[in-house]
C-alpha positions as CSV (number, residue, x, y, z in Angstrom):
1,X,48.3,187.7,131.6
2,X,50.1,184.6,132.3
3,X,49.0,181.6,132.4
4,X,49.6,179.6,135.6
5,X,49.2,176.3,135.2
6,X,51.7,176.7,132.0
7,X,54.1,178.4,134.5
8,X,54.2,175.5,137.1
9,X,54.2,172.8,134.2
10,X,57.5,174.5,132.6
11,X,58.8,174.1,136.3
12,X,57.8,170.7,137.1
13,X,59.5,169.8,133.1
14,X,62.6,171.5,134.4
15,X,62.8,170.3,138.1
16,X,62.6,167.1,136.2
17,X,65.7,167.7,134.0
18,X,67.4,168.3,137.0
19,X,66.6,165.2,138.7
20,X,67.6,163.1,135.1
21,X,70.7,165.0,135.2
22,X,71.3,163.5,138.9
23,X,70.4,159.8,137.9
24,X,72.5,160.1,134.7
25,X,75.6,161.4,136.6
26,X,75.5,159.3,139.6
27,X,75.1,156.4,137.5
28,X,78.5,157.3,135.7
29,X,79.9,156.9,138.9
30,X,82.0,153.8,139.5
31,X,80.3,152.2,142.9
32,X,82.5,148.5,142.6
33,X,80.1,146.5,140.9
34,X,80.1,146.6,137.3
35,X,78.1,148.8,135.8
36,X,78.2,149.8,131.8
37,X,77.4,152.9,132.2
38,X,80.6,154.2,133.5
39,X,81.5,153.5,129.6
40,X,79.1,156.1,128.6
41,X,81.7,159.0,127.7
42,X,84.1,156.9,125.7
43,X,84.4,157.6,122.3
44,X,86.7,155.1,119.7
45,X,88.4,155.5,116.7
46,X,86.7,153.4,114.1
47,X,87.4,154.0,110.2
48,X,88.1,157.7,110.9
49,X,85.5,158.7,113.0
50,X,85.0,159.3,117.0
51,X,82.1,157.1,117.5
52,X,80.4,155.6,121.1
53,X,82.2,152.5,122.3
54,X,78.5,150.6,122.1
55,X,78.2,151.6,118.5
56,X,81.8,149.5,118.1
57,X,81.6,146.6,120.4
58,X,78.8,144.6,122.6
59,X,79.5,145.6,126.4
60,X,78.4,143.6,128.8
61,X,78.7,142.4,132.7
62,X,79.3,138.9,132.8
63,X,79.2,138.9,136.8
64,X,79.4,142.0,139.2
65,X,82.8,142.6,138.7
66,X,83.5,142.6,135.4
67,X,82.7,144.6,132.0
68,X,83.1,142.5,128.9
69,X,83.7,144.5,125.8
70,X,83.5,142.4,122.4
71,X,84.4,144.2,119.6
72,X,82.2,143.3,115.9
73,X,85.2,144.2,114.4
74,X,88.7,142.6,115.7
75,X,90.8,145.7,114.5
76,X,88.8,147.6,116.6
77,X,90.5,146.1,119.5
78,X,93.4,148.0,119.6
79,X,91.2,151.4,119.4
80,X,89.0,150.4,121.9
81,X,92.1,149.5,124.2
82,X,93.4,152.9,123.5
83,X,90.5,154.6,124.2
84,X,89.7,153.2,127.8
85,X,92.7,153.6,128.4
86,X,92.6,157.6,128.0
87,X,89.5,157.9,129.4
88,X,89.2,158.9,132.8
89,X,87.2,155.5,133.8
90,X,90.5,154.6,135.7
91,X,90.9,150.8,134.9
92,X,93.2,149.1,133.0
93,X,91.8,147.0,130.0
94,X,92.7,143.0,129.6
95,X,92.6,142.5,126.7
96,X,93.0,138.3,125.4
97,X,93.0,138.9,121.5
98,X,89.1,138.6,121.3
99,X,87.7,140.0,124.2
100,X,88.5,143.1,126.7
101,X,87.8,142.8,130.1
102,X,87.5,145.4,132.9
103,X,87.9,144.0,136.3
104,X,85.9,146.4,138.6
105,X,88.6,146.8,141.8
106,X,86.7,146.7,145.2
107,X,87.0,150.6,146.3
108,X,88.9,151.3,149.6
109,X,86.9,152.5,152.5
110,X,88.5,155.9,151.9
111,X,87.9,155.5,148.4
112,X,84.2,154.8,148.9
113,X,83.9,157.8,151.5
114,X,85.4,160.2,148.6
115,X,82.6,158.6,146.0
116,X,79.9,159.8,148.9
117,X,81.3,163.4,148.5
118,X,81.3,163.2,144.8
119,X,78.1,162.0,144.4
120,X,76.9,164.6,147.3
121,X,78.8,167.7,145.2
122,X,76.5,166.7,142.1
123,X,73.4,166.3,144.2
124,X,74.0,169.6,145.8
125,X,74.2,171.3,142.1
126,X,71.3,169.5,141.0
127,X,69.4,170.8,144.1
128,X,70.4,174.4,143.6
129,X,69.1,174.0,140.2
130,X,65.9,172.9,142.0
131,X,65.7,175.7,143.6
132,X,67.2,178.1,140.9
133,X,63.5,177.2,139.0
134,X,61.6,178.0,142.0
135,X,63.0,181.4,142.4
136,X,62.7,182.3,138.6
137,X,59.0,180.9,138.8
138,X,58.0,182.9,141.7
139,X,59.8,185.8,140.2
140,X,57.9,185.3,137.3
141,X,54.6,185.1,139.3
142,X,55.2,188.3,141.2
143,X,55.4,189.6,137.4
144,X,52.1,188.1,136.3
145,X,50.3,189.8,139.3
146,X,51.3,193.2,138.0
147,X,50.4,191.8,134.9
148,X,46.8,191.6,136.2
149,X,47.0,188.3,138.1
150,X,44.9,187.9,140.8
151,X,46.7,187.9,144.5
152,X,45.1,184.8,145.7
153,X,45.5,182.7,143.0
154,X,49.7,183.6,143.0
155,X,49.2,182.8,146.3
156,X,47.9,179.9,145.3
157,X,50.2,179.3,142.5
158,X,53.0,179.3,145.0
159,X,52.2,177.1,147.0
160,X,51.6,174.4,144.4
161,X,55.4,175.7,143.2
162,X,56.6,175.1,146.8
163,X,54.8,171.5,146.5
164,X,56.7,171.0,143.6
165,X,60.0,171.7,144.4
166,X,59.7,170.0,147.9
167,X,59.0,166.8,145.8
168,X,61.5,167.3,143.6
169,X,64.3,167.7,146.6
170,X,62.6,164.5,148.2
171,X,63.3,162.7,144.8
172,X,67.3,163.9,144.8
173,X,67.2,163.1,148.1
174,X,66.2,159.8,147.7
175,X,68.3,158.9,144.5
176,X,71.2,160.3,146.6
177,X,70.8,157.8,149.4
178,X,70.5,154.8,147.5
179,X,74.1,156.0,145.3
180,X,75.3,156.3,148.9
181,X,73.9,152.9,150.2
182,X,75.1,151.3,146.8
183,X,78.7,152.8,147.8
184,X,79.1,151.8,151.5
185,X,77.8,148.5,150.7
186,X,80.9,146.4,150.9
């Protein structure tokens, strides 16, 4: 017999995932203030090895548009350079001998009505995932009552699912809005 309050905790764990999934990828997304976390993906060429741009340099942002990035190692410069410069961050490094900056453009209006879409595409997959855990869970419920679980207490079960889930979409919903706010906000 399964046990339900083991099946609605594995949901809420992985409606969860999906909602960190959201915040991480929405907060890769370049909104025209500075933000280091669009540095994330970037991987450098120190000594040999492919290794995270923070694990190379201190990155920082001096004001709210600009990212500082001050390697430990001055060779690393060139590297680092290189490496922004392939990525698909979409800035072009300054770089004074010491120092690189990235000056964060102000996004068009256009431009900012395309970030909307973006940031609605990932919200939508993150939401079907939502929902993807709800349908396995009740599947799996269904299974436990032939399995000997009572009908009232799947009933029962379900509805705490549906609870779940419905805070879960309010949670997207609401990390979405403020990503959108933070990207019409001239």
């Amino acid at each position: 017999m399964i046990d339900v309050k083991e099946v609605l905790q594995d949901a809420e764990e992985r409606m969860e995932m999906a909602a960190m999934f959201l915040e991480e990828q929405l907060s890769r997304i370049r909104a025209g203030r500075a933000n280091i976390a669009i540095l994330d993906g970037i991987r450098v060429d120190s000594y040999g090895m492919m290794v995270p741009l923070n694990q190379v340099a201190n990155v920082s942002t001096p004001d709210a548009r600009t990212i500082a990035i001050k390697p430990w190692d001055k060779k690393a410069i060139r590297a680092i350079e290189k490496a922004i410069m392939d990525s698909e961050v979409g800035i072009t490094p300054d770089n004074n001998g010491e120092v690189i900056r990235l000056a964060i453009p102000q996004p068009t209006e256009e431009r900012r009505k395309e970030l909307v879409k973006q940031c609605n595409k990932i919200g939508e997959k993150a939401k079907i995932e939502v929902r993807n855990v709800r349908g396995d869970i009740k599947d799996k419920l269904k299974k436990g009552i032939k399995d000997g679980l009572a009908e009232d207490m799947e009933k029962d079960a379900e509805e705490k699912l549906q609870k779940i889930h419905d805070k879960f979409i309010a949670k997207l919903d609401a990390l979405l809005d403020d990503k959108n706010k933070e990207i019409m906000t001239v």
